[in-house]
C-alpha positions in Angstrom: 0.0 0.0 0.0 1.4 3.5 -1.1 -0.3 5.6 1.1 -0.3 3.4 4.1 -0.8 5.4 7.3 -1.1 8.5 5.7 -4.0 11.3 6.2 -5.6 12.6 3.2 -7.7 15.5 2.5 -10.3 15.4 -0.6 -12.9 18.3 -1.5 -15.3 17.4 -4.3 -15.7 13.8 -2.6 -19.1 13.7 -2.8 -19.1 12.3 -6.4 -17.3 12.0 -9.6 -13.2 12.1 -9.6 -13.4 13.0 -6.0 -15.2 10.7 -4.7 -13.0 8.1 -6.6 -9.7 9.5 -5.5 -11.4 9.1 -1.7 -11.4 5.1 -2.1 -8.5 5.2 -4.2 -6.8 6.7 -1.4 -8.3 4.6 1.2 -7.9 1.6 -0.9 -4.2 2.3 -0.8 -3.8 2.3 3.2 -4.4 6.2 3.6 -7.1 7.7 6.4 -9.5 9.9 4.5 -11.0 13.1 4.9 -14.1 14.2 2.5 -15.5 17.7 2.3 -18.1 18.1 -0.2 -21.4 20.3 0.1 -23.4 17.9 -0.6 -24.1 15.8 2.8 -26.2 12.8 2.0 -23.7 11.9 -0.7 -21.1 13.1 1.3 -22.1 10.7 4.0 -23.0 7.2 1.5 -19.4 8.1 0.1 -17.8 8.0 4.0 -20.1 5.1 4.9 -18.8 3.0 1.9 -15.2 3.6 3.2 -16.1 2.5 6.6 -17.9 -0.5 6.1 -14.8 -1.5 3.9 -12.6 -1.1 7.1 -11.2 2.0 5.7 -10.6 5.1 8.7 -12.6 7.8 7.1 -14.4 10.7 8.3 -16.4 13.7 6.7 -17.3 17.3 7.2 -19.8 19.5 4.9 -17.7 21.9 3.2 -18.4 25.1 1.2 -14.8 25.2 -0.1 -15.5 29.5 -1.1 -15.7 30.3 3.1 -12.4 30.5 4.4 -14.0 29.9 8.0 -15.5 26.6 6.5 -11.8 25.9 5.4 -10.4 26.3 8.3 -12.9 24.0 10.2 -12.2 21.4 8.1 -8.5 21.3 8.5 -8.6 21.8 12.5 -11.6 18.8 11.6 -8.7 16.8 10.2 -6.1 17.3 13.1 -8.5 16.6 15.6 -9.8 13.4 13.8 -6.5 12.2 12.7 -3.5 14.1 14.2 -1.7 15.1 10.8 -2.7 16.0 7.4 -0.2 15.0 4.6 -2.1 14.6 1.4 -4.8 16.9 -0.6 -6.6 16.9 -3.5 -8.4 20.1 -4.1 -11.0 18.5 -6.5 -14.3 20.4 -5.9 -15.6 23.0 -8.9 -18.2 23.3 -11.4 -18.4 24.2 -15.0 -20.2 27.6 -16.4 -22.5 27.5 -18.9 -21.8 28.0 -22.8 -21.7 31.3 -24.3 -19.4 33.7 -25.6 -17.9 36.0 -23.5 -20.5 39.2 -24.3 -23.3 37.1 -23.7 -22.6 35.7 -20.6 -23.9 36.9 -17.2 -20.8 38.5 -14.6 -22.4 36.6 -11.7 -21.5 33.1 -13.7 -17.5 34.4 -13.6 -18.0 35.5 -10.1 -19.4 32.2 -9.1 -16.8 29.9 -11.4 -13.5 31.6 -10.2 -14.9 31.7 -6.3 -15.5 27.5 -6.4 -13.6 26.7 -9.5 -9.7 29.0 -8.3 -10.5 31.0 -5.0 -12.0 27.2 -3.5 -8.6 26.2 -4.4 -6.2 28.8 -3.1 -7.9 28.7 -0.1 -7.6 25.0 1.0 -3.7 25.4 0.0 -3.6 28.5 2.6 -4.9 26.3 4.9 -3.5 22.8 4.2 0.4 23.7 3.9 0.7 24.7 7.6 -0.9 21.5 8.7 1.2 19.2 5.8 4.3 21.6 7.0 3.3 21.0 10.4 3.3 17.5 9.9 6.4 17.4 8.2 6.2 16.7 4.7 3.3 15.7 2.0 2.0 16.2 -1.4 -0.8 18.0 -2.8 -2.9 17.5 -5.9 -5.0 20.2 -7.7 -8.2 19.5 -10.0 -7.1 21.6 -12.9 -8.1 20.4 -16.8 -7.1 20.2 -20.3 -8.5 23.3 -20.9 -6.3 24.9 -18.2 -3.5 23.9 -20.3 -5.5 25.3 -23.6 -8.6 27.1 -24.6 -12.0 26.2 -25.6 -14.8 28.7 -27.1 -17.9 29.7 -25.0 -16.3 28.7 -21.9 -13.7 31.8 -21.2 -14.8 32.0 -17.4 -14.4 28.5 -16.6 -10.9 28.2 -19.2 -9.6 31.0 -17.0 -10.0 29.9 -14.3 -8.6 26.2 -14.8 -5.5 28.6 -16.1 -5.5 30.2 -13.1 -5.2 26.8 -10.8 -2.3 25.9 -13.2 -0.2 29.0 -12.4 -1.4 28.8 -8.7 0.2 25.1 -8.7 3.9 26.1 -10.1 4.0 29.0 -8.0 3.3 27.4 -4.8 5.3 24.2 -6.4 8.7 26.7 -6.3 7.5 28.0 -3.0 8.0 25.3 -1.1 9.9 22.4 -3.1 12.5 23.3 -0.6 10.5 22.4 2.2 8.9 18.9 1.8 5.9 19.7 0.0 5.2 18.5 -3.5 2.5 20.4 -5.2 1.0 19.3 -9.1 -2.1 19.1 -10.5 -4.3 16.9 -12.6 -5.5 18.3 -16.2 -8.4 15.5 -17.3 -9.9 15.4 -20.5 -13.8 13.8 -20.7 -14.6 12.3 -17.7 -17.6 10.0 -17.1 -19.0 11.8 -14.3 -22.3 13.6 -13.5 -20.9 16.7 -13.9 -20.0 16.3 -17.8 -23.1 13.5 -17.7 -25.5 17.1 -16.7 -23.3 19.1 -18.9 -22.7 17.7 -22.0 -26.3 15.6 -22.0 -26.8 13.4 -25.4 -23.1 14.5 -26.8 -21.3 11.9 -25.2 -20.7 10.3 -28.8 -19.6 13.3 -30.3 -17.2 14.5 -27.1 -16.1 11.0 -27.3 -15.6 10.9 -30.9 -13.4 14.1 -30.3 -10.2 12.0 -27.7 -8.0 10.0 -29.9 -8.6 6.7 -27.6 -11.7 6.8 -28.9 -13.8 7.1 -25.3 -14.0 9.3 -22.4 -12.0 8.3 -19.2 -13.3 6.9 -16.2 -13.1 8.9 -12.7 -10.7 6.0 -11.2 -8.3 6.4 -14.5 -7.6 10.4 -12.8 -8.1 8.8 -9.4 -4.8 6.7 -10.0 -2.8 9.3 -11.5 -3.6 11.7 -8.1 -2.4 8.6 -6.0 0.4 8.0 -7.3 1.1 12.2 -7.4 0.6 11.6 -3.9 2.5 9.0 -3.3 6.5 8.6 -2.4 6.7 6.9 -6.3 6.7 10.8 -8.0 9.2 12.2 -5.4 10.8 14.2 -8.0 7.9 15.8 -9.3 6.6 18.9 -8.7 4.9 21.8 -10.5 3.5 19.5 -12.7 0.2 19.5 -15.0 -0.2 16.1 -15.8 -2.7 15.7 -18.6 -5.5 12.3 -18.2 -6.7 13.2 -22.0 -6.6 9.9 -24.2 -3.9 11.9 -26.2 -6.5 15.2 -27.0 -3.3 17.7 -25.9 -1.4 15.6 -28.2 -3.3 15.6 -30.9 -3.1 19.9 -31.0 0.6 20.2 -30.2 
């Protein structure tokens, strides 16, 4: 087990890559924590973990209110008396429509889950990873942090914006025992490109060069082993969990 006797820290783990990094995590020896704002799912996800003898816990999380944040890591300490791993996975997708069209309350509302939810767990987490001596932390970022897509400029710039937040941070404290990367998925079979994307699924399929979206435990793997001893050289990284699509346009 990789993570054996380690404490982990997910957001999002209510569903979808989140809640597959949780038993991917457990699965690999590590104590969980899951923050999610959803509660019932929050709690079926934490009551599958425990009734497979995994040490999990859970706290309702609104990952924009830095309070919140903070309750959830002194929820972790008290629970489990360290946090070493994170994986900042919550967020949500804006709506389609060019820039002029769309409403400023659907940037507001993107950047606050989607970047600000994210800089704020790091604020809070690296003290507590710090304080516990070393550890690793994994950010939810996407392909189209590393590129562009049309119609979604609020939700591209922020995925941009977790990409810069992860080198910088990655150079701020690769001296100090803290490995920071993120995670850049392509499609992912989840209910949040399910809800988006609707009856395209063939056609967003038809666009990844492997032919098929991913799966939520082929990214829950890859922030594993991110988190794990086996990438202890790597930091500042995007890695991209795209069935070749960044490949395919340079």
């Amino acid at each position: 087990m990789i993570l054996l006797d380690k404490v982990g820290l997910i957001t999002g783990a209510a569903s979808g890559i989140g809640r597959a990094t949780a038993i991917a995590m457990a699965n690999e020896g590590a104590k969980v924590m899951l923050a999610d704002t959803n509660e019932e799912k929050l709690k079926q996800t934490a009551d599958y973990l425990t009734q497979e003898g995994a040490k999990a816990s859970f706290i309702t999380t609104n990952v924009t209110d830095e309070r919140e944040i903070i309750d959830l890591i002194q929820s972790t300490l008290g629970k489990f008396g360290k946090l070493q791993l994170a994986f900042n996975s919550a967020g949500i997708v804006a709506p389609i429509a060019e820039i002029h069209k769309q409403e400023t309350q659907s940037l507001d509302i993107t950047m606050d889950i989607d970047f600000r939810g994210v800089y704020l767990s790091m604020k809070h987490e690296i003290p507590a990873i710090l304080e516990s001596g070393s550890g690793s932390i994994v950010n939810a970022s996407s392909t189209w942090g590393l590129r562009a897509y049309p119609g979604r400029s609020a939700y591209v710039a922020a995925k941009h914006a977790v990409s810069g937040l992860t080198k910088a941070t990655a150079l701020e404290y690769a001296s100090r025992g803290i490995r920071i990367n993120s995670v850049a998925p392509g499609p992912i079979n989840t209910p949040l490109l399910i809800t988006d994307w609707k009856d395209k699924i063939d056609i967003v399929a038809s666009a990844v060069p492997m032919g098929r979206i991913g799966e939520a435990n082929e990214v829950a793997e890859a922030v594993v082993w991110l988190c794990s001893e086996k990438s202890s050289f790597i930091t500042g990284h995007d890695l991209p969990i795209d069935g070749g699509m960044l490949a395919r346009v340079g």
